[in-house]
N, C-alpha and C positions, 0 to 999 in steps of 0.2 A: 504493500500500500504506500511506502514511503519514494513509491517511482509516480504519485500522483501529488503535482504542486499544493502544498497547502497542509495535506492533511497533517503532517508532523506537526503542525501549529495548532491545530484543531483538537485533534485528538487528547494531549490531556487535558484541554480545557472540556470538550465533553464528558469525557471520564469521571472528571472531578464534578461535573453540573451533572449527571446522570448518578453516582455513587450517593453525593448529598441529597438530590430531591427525595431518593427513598429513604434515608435515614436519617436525617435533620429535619428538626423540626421549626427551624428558627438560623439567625445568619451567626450565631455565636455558636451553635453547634456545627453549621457547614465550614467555620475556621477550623473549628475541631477536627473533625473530620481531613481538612486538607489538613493539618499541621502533621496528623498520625501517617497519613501518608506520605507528608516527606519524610519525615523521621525512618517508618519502614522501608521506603525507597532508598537511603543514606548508607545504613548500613552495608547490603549486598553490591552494594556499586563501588564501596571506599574500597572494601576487603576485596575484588577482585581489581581494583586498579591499583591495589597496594601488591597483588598477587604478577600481576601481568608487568607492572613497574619494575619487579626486584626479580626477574627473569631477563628483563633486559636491562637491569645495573649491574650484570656481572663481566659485560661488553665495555670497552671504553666509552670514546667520548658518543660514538653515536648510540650507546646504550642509555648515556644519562637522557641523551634528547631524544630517547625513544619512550623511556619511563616519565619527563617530565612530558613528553604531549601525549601520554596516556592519561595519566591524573589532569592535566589541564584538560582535555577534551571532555573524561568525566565529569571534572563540576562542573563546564561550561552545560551538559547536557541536563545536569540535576538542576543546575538553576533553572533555567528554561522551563522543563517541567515540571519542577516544584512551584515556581513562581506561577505557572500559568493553571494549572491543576489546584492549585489554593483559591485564585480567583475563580474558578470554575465550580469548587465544593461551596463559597459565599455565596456566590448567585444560585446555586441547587438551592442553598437551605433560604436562602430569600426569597425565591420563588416558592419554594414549599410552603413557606408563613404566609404568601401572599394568597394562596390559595386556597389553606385552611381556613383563614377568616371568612372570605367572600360565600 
């Protein structure tokens, strides 16, 4: 799917607006919700580019610049969609309160 323009961008913001609308009930539980999910998403991603990092630090120099844009590319992707996946669980759980009331 990621050979179709857009949708890397799309996708964890729906994830995260489609996760919160069913389990938030309010925009203080959809923060919730997206914070649990970066935190889960943080770990398996540090420890395999801590893993895949120190596989190619055992190389010189183009081992270190192979390990440092492994972990640089990692958080560049975790921020991305952490940041965009948290605004996506807000607007789930805002949506969801908007709906309950009416």
């Amino acid at each position: 799917m990621y050979a179709v323009p857009g949708i890397d961008f799309i996708a964890p913001l729906a994830g995260g607006f489609i996760g919160s609308y069913f389990t938030a009930s309010n925009t203080s539980e959809g923060l919730s919700v997206g914070l649990w999910m970066t935190v889960i998403m943080i770990i398996p991603s540090i420890v395999l580019a801590f893993l895949i990092g120190t596989l190619f630090s055992g190389m010189a120099f183009i081992g270190f610049l192979g390990a440092f844009s492994v972990i640089f590319i990692t958080l560049i992707l975790i921020s991305h969609i952490a940041i965009l996946g948290t605004i996506g669980t807000v607007l789930g759980g805002w949506f969801n309160s908007r709906q309950s009331t009416n």
